[in-house]
C-alpha positions as CSV (number, residue, x, y, z in Angstrom):
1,X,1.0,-51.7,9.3
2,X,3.1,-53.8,7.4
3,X,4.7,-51.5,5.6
4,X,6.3,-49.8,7.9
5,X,7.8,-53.1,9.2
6,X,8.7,-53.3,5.5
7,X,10.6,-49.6,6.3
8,X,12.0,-50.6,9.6
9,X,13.9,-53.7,7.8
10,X,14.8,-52.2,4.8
11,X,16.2,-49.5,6.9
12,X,18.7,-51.8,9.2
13,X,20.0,-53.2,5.9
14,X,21.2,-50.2,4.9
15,X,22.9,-49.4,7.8
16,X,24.6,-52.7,7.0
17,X,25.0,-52.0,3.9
18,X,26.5,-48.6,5.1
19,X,28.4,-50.5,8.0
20,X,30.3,-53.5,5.2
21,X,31.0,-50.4,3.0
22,X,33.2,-48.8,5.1
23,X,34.6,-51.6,6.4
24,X,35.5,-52.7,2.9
25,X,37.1,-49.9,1.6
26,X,38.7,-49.5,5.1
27,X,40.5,-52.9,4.7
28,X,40.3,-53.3,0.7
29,X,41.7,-50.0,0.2
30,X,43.4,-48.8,3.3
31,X,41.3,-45.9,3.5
32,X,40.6,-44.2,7.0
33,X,37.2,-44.9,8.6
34,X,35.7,-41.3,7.5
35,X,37.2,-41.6,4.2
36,X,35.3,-44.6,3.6
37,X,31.9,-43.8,5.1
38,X,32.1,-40.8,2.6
39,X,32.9,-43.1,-0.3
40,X,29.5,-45.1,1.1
41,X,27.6,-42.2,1.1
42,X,28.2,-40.9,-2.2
43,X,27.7,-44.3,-3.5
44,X,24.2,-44.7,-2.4
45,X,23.4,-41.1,-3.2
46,X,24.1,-41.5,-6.6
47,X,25.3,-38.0,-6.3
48,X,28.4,-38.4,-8.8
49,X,31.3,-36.9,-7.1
50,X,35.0,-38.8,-7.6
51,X,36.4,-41.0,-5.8
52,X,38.0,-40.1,-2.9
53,X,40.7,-41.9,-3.7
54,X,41.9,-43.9,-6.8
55,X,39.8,-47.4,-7.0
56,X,42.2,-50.6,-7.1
57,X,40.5,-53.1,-9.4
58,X,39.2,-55.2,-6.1
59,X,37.8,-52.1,-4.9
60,X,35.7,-51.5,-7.8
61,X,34.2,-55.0,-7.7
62,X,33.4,-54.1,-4.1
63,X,32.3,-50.8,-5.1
64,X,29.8,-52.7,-7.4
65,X,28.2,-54.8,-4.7
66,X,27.6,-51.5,-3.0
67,X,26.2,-49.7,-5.8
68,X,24.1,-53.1,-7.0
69,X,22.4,-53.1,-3.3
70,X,22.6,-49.9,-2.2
71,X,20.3,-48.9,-5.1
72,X,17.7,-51.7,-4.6
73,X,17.7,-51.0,-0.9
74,X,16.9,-47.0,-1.4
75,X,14.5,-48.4,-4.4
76,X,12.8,-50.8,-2.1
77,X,12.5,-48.1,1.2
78,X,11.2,-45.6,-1.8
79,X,8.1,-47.9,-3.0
80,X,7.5,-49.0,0.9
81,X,7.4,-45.7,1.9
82,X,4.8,-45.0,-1.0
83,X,2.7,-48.0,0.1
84,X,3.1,-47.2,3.7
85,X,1.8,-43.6,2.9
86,X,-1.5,-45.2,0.4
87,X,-2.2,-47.3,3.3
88,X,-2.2,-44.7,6.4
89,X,-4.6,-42.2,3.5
90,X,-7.0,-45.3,2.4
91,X,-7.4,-46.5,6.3
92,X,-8.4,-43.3,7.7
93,X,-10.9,-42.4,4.9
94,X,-12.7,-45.6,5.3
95,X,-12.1,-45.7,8.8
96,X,-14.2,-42.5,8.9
97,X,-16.4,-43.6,6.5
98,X,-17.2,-46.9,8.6
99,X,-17.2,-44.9,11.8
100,X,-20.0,-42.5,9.9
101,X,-21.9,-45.4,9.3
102,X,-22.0,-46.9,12.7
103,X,-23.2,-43.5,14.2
104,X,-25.8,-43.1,12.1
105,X,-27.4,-47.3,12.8
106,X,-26.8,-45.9,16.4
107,X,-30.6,-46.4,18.5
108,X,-30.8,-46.9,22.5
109,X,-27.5,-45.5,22.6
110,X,-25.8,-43.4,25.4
111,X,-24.2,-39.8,24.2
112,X,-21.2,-38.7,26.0
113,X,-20.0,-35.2,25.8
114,X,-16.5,-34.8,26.8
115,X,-13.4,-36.8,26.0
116,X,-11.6,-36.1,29.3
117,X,-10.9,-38.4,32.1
118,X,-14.4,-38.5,33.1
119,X,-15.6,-39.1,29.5
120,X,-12.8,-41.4,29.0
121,X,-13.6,-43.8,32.4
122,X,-17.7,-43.5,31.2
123,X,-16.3,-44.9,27.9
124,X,-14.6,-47.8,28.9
125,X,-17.4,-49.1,31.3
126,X,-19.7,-48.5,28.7
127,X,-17.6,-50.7,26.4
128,X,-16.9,-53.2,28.8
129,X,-20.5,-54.0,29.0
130,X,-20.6,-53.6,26.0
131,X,-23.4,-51.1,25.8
132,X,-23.1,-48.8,22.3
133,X,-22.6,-44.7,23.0
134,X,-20.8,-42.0,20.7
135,X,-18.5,-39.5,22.5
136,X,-19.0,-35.4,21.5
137,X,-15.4,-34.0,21.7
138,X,-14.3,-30.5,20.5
139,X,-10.6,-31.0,20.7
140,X,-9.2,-32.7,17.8
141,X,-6.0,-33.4,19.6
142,X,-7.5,-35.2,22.3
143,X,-9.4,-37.3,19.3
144,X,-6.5,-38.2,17.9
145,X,-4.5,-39.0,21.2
146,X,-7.1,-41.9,21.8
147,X,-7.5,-43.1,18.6
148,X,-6.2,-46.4,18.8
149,X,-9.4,-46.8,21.6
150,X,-11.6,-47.1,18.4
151,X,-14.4,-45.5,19.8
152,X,-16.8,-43.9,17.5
153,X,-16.5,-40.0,18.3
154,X,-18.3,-36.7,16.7
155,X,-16.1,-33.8,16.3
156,X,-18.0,-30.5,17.4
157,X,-19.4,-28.4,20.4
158,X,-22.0,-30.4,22.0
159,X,-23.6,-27.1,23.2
160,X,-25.5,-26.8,19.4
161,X,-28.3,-28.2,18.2
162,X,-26.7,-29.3,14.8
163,X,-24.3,-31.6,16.8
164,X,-26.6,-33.7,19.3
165,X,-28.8,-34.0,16.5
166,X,-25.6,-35.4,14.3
167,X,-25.1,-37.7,17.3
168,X,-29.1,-39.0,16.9
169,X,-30.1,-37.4,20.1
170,X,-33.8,-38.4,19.2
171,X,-32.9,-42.4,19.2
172,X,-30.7,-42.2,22.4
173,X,-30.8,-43.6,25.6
174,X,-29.0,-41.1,27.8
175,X,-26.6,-38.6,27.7
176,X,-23.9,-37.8,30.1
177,X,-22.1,-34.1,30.6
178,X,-18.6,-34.6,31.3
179,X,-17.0,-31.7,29.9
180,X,-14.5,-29.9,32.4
181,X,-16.6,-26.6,33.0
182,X,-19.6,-26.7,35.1
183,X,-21.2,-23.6,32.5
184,X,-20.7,-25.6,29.2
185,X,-22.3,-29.1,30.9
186,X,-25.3,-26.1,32.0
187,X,-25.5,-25.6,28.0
188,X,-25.2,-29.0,27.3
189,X,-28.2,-30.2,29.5
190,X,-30.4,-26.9,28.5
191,X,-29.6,-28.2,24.6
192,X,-30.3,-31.9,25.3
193,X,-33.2,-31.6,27.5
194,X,-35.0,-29.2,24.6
195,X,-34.3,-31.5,21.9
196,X,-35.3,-35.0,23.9
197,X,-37.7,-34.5,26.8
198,X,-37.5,-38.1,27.6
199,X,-33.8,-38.5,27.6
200,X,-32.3,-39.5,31.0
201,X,-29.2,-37.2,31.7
202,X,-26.8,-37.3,34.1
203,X,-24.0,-34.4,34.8
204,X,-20.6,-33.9,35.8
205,X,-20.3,-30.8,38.7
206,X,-17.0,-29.3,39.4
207,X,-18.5,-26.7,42.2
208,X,-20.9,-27.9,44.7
209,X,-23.0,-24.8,43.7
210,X,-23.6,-25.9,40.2
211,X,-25.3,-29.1,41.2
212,X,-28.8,-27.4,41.6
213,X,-28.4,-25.3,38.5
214,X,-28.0,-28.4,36.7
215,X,-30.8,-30.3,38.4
216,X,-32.8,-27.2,37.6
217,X,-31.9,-27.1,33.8
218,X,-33.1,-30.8,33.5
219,X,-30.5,-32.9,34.7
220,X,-31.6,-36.4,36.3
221,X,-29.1,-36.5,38.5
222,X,-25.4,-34.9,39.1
223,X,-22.2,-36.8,39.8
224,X,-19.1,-34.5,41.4
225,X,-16.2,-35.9,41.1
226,X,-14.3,-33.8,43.5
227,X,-16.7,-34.5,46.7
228,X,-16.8,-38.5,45.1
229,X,-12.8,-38.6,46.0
230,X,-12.9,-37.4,49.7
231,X,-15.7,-39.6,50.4
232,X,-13.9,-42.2,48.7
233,X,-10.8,-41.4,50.4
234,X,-12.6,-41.1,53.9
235,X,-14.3,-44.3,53.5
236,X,-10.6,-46.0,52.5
237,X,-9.6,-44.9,56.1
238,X,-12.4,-45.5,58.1
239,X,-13.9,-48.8,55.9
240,X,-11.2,-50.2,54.2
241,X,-12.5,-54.1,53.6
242,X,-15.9,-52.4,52.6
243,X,-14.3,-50.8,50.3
244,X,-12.8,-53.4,48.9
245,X,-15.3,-55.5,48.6
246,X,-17.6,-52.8,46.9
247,X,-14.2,-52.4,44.5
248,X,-14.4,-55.9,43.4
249,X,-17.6,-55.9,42.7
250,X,-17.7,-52.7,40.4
251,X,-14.8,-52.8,39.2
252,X,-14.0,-56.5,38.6
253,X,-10.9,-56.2,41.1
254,X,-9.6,-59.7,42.7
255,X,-12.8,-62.1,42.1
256,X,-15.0,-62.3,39.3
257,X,-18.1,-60.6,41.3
258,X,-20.5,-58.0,40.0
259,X,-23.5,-55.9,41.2
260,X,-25.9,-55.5,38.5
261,X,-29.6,-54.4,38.0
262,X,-32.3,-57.3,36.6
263,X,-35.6,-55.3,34.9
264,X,-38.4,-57.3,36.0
265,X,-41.5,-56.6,33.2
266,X,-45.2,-57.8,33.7
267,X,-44.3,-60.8,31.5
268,X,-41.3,-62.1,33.4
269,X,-41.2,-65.5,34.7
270,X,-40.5,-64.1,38.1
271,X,-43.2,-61.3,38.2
272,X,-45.9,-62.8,41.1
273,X,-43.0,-65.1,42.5
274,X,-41.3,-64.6,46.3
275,X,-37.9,-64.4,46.6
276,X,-38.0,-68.1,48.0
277,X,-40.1,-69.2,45.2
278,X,-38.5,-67.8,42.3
279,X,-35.0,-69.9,43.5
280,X,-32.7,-67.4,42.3
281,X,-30.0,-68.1,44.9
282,X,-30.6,-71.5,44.9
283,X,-30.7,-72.5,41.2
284,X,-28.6,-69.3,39.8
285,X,-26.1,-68.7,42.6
286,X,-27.3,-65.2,42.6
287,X,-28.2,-62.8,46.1
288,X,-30.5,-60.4,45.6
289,X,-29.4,-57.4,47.9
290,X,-32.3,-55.0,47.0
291,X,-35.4,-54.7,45.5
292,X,-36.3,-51.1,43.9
293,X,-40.0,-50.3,43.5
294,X,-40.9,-47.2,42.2
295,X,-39.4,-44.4,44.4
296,X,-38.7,-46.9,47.6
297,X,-35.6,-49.4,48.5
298,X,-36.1,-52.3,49.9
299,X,-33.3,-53.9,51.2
300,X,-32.3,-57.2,52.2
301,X,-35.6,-58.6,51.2
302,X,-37.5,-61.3,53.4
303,X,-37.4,-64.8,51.5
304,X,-41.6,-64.2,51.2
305,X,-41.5,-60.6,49.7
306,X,-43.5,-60.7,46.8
307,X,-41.8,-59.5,43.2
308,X,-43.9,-57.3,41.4
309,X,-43.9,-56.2,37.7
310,X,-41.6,-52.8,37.2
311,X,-39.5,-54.4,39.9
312,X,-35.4,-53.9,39.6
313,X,-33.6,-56.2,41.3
314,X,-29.9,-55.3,42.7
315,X,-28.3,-58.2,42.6
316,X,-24.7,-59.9,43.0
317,X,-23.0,-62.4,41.4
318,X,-20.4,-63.8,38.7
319,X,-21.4,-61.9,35.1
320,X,-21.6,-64.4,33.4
321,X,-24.5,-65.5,36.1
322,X,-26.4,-62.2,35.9
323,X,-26.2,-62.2,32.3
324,X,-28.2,-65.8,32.3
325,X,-30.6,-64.4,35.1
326,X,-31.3,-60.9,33.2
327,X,-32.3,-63.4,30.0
328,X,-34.7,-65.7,32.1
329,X,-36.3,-62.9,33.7
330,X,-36.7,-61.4,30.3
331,X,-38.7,-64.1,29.1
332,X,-42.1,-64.5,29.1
């Protein structure tokens, strides 16, 4: 803010006013160094001791210009400080205010419980997109600690009722369980799954035992992170180019390349095409690695399979080329 610039350069000129005062009544006077830093200080103070030593009538006039600037100095950090203080109140209360408000116009949204690592990664992809999501976090610490991340945030236990309703569970997309206990994401999925049978919601497992406890309590689907790394770490060793290739397109590593999904509805302009005829390499500069219909996986489809409505097409390309390509196929 700027006023706490304001602080940090009133401060330095006190220390030079501090710094010419001592050096004055050093030379002026013939003081010792201490001597006169103590003069200084009981200058600016205004505490009203004596002089150290007897004033000649040089040193008083340079006594003056220490007093004269000393005071406005301490009178300027005083009001900056004040102003500094006003500001930091004022911008939280209406930055909670305004983050209130944009919870509550949240609809299609994705809930995240959990502010940790896992949360935290979920969060940024999610705002990369940018698709809009609230995070669920107990720990006010770890709320404030990412702050500056601006991320719109519910403090409470996202184990009650009272807090995925606060976080419009009703109007929401998806939720994701990413707490660090494998028995509160359990609670968390029980809770979520009562209040929004439709909801898609995917959990975090720490023990490979709690995946089908969470599948049974109405997860969609369970991420470990644990067995995630050593298959990663495997793959690194045994694949490496694969996996760097899959890194740069999922994680926008080295080119500009991304694997995305393109919803094909029954009143897309590709719905009833081929592949060949709906020129989506040719004209778009887009491959279509995969076709998902229904429960099957088609991949590497022929240039005459058909595309039919409630299609999802896994395709690669630059974003800015899917982005154009999830429009058209949008349209009617």
């Amino acid at each position: 803010m700027k006023a706490f610039r304001n602080l940090r350069v009133i401060a330095l000129l006190l220390l030079l006013v501090v710094a010419i005062g001592t050096a004055g009544f050093h030379f002026i006077e013939g003081w010792s160094w201490f001597d006169g830093f103590y003069m200084v200080v009981t200058t600016l103070t205004t505490i009203g001791y004596q002089e150290v030593h007897p004033l000649s009538h040089a040193g008083r006039i340079f006594n003056i210009f220490i007093i004269l600037c000393g005071v406005s100095l301490l009178a300027l950090a005083v009001g900056a400080l004040s102003q500094a203080l006003l500001e930091f109140e004022l911008q939280s209360f209406f930055g909670r205010r305004r983050m209130e408000r944009e919870i509550d116009r949240l609809d299609s949204h994705y809930i995240i419980c959990g502010m940790g690592r896992v949360g935290r990664r979920v969060a940024r992809e999610l705002a990369r997109r940018p698709v809009r999501f609230v995070i669920v976090e107990s720990a006010e610490a770890k709320r404030r600690l990412f702050a500056n991340e601006n991320w719109p945030v519910i403090l409470g236990d996202a184990t009650q009722e009272q807090t995925l309703r606060q976080a419009h569970i009703d109007r929401a997309r998806g939720l994701i369980a990413a707490t660090t206990t494998d028995a509160t994401n359990l609670y968390i999925v029980l809770t979520a799954r009562a209040l929004n049978p439709h909801l898609k919601i995917i959990a975090r497992a720490s023990e490979d035992s709690a995946e089908k406890h969470l599948l049974t309590a109405g997860a969609d689907s369970v991420v470990s992170p644990y067995s995630f790394a050593g298959q990663r770490i495997a793959q690194s060793l045994l694949r490496p180019n694969v996996v760097s290739f899959l890194d740069t397109a999922t994680t926008h590593l080295g080119m500009d390349l991304e694997i995305g999904e393109i919803q094909i509805t029954g009143r897309s302009v590709f719905a009833g095409k081929t592949i060949e005829s709906s020129r989506i390499r040719q004209e778009r500069g887009v491959i279509v690695l995969a076709i998902k219909r229904r429960e099957q996986m088609k991949f590497n489809p022929a240039p005459d399979e058909r595309i039919e409505a409630e299609d999802c097409l896994i395709a690669m390309g630059e974003p800015a080329q899917l982005r154009r390509l999830e429009q058209t196929a949008a349209a009617s």
